[in-house]
N, CA and C of each residue as an Amber inpcrd file, in Angstrom:
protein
   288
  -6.9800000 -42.5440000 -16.5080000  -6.3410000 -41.4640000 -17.2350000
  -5.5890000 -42.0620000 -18.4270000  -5.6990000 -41.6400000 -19.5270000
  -4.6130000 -42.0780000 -20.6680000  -3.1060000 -41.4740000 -20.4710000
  -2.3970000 -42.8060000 -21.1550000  -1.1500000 -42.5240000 -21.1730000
  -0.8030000 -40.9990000 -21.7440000   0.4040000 -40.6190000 -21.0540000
   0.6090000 -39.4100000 -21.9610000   1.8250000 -39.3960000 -22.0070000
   2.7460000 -38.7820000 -23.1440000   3.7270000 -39.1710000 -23.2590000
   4.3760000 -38.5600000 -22.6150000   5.8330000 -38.5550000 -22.5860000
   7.1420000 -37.7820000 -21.8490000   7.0130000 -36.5360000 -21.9710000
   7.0740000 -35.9130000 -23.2200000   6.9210000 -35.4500000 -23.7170000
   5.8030000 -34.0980000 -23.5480000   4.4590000 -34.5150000 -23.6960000
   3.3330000 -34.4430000 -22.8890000   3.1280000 -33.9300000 -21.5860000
   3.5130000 -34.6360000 -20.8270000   4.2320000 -34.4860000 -19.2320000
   5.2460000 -33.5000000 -18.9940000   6.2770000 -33.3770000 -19.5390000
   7.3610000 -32.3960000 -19.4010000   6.3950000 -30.8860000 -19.7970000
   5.9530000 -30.7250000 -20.3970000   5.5050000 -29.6820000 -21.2510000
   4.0080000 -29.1590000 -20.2230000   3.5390000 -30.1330000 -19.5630000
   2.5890000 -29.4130000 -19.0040000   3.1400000 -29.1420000 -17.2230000
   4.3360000 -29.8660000 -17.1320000   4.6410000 -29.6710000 -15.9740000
   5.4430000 -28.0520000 -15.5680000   6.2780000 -28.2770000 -16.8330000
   6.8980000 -26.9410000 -17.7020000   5.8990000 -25.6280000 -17.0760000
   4.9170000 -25.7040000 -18.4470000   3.9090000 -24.8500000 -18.3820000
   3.2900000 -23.8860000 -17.0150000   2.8060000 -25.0520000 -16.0380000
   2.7520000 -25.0230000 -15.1470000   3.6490000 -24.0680000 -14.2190000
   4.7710000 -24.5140000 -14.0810000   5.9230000 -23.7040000 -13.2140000
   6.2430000 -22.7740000 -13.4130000   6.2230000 -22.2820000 -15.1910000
   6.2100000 -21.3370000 -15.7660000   5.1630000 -19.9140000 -15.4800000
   3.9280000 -20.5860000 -15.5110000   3.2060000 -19.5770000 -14.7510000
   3.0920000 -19.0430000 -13.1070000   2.9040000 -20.5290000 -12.6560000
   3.6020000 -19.4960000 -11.1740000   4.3340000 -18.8570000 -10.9280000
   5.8250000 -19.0770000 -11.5880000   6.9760000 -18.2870000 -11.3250000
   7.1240000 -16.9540000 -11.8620000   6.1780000 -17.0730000 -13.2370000
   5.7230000 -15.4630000 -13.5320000   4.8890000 -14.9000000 -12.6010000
   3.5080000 -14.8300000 -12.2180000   3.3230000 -14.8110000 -11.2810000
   3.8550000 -14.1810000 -10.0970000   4.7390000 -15.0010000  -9.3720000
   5.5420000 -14.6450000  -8.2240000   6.4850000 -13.8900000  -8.6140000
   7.4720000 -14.0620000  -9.5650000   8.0440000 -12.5360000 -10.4770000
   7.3790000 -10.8480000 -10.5520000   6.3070000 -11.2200000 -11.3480000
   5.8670000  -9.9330000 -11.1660000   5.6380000  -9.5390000  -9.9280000
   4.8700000 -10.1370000  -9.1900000   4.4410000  -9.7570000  -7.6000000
   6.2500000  -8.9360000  -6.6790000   6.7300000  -9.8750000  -7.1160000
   8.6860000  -9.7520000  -6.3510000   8.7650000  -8.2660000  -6.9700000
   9.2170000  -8.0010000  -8.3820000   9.2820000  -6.8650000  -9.1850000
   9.0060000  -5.7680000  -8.5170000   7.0650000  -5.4980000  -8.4940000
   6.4880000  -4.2160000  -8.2190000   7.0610000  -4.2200000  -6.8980000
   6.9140000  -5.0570000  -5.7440000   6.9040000  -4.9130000  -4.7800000
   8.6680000  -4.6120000  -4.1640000   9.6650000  -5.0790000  -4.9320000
  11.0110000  -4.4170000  -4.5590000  10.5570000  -3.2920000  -5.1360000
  10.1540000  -2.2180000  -5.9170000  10.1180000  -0.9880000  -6.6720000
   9.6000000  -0.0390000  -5.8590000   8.3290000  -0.6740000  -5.2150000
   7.9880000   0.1650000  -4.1070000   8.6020000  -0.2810000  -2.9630000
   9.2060000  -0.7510000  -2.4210000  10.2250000  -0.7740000  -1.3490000
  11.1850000  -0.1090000  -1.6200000  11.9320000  -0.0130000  -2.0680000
  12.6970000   1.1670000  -2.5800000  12.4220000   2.5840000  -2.5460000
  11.4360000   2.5760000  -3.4630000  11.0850000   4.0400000  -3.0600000
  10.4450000   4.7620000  -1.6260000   9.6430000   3.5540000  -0.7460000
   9.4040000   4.1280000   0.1400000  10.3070000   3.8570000   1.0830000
  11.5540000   3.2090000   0.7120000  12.7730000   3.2790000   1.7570000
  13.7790000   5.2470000   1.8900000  13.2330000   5.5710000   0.0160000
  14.2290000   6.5880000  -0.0340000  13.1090000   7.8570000   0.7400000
  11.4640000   7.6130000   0.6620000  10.7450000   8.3290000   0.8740000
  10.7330000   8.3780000   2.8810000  11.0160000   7.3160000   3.2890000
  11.6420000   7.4300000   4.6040000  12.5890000   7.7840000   5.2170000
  13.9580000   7.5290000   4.6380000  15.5080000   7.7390000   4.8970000
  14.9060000   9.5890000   4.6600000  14.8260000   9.7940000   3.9580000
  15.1170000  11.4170000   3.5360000  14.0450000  12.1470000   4.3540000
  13.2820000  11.3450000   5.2740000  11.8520000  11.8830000   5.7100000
  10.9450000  12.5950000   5.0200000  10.7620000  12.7790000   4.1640000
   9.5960000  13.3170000   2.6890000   8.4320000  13.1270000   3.5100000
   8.2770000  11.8650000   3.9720000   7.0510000  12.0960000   4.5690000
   6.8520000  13.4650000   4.9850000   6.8700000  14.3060000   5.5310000
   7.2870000  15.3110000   6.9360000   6.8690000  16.3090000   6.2320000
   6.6840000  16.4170000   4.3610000   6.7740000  17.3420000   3.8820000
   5.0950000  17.6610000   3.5370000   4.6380000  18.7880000   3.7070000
   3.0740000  19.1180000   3.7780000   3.0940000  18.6390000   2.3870000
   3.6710000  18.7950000   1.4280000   3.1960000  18.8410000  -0.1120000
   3.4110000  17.0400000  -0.4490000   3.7580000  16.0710000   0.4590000
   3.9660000  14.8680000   0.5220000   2.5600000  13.9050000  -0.0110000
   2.4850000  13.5880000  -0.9200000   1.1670000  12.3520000  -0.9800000
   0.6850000  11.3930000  -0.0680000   0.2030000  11.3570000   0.7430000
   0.0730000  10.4140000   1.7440000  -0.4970000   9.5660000   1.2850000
  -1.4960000   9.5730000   0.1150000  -2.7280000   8.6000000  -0.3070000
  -1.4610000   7.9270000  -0.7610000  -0.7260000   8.3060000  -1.8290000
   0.2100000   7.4630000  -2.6160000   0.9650000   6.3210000  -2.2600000
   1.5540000   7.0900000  -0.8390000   1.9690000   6.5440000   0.1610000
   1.4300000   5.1440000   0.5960000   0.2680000   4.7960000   1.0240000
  -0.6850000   4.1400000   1.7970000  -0.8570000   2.8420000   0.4050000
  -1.1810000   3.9460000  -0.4480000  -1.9800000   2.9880000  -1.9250000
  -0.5320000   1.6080000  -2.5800000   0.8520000   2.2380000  -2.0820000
   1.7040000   1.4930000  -2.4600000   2.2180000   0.5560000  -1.0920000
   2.2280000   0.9300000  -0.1150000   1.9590000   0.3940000   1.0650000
   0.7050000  -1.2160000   1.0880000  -0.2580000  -0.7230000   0.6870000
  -1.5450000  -1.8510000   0.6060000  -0.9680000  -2.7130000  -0.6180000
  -0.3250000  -2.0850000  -1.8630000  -0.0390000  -3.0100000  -3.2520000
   1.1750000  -4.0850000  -2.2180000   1.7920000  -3.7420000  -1.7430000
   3.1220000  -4.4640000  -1.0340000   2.8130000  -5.9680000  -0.5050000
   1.4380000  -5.2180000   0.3860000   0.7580000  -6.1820000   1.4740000
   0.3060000  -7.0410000   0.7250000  -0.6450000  -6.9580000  -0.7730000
  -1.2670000  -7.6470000  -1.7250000  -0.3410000  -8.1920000  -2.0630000
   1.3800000  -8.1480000  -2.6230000   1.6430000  -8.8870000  -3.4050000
   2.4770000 -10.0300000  -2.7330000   2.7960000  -9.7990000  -1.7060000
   3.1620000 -10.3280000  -0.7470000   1.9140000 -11.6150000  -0.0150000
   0.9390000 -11.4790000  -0.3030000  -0.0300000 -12.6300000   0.1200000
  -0.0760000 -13.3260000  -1.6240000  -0.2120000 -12.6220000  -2.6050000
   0.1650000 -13.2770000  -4.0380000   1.3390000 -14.1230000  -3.8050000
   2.1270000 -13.6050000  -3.7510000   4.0110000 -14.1060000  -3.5510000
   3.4180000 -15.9040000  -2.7090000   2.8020000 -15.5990000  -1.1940000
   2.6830000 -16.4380000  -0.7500000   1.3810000 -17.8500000  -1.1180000
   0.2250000 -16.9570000  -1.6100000  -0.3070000 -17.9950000  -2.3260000
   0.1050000 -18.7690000  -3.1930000   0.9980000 -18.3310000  -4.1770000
   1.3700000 -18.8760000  -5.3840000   2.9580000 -19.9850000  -4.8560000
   3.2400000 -19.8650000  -3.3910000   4.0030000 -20.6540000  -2.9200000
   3.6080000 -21.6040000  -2.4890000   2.7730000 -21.9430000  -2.1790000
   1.6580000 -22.7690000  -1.5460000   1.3580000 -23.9300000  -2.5260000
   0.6620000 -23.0670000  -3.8040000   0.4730000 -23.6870000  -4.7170000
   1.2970000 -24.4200000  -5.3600000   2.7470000 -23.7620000  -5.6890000
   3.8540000 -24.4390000  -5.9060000   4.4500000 -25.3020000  -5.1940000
   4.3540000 -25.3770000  -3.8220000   4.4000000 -26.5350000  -3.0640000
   3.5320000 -27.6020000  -3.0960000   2.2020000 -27.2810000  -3.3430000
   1.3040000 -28.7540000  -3.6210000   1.7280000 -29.3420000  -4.8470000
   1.7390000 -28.2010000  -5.8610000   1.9050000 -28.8270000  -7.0900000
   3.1920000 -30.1280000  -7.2870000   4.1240000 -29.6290000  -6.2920000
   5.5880000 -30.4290000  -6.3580000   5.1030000 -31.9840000  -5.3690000
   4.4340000 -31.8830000  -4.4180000   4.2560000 -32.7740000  -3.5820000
   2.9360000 -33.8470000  -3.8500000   1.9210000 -32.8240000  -4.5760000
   0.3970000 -33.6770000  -4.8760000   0.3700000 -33.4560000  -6.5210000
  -0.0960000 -32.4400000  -6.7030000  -0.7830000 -32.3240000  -8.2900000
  -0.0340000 -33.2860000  -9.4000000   1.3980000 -33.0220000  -9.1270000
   2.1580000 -33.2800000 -10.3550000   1.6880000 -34.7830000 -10.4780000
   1.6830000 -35.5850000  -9.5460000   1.5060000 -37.1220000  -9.8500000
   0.1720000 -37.3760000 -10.0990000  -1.0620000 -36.3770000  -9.3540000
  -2.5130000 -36.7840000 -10.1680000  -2.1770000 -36.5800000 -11.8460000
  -1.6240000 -35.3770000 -11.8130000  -1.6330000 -35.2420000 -13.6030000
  -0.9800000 -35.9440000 -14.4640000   0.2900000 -36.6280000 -13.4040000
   0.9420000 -37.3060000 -15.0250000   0.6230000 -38.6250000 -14.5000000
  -0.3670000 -39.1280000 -13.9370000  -0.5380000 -40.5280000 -13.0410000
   0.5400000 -41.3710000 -12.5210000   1.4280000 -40.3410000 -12.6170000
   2.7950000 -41.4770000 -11.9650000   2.3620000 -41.1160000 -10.2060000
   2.8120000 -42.8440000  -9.8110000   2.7710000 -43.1610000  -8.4180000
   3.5590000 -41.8690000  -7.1990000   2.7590000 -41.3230000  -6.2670000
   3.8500000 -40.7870000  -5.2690000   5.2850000 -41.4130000  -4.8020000
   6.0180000 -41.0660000  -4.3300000   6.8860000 -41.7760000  -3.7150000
   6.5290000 -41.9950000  -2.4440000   7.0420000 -42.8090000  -1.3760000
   6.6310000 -43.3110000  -0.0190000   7.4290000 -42.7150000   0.7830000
């Protein structure tokens, strides 16, 4: 691998963290928004109400479940990246 500078290194390591953590941001975001609402759509029992959306219900229910396996993939990833990737990419040695 060629040298790369500090510089170099900081900036792609940067980069890097930067996108997962967006990533896991947005995923956090939608998914408190609909927790919320289907906390107030529970507390108040709405469900209960014939004119109630159930699909809506379900469809934000499944986004939760999705972002929540996002949330956790992208933790994963951020954990290798801290423990493996970072030293293939900037060829500095692991620690022991």
């Amino acid at each position: 691998m060629p040298e790369q500078t500090p510089e170099a290194i900081v900036n792609m390591v940067s980069l890097h963290l930067r996108e997962l953590i967006h990533d896991i941001n947005n995923a956090l975001f939608v998914t408190k928004g609909f927790l919320e609402e289907l906390n107030e759509d529970t507390q108040n029992k709405r469900y209960m109400d014939p004119k109630f959306d159930h699909e809506n219900f379900q469809d934000m229910v499944s986004t939760i479940n999705r972002n929540i396996e996002k949330i956790d993939t992208n933790l994963i990833k951020l954990r290798k990246f801290a423990k493996e990737d970072i030293f293939d990419k900037t060829g500095l040695p692991k620690p022991s």
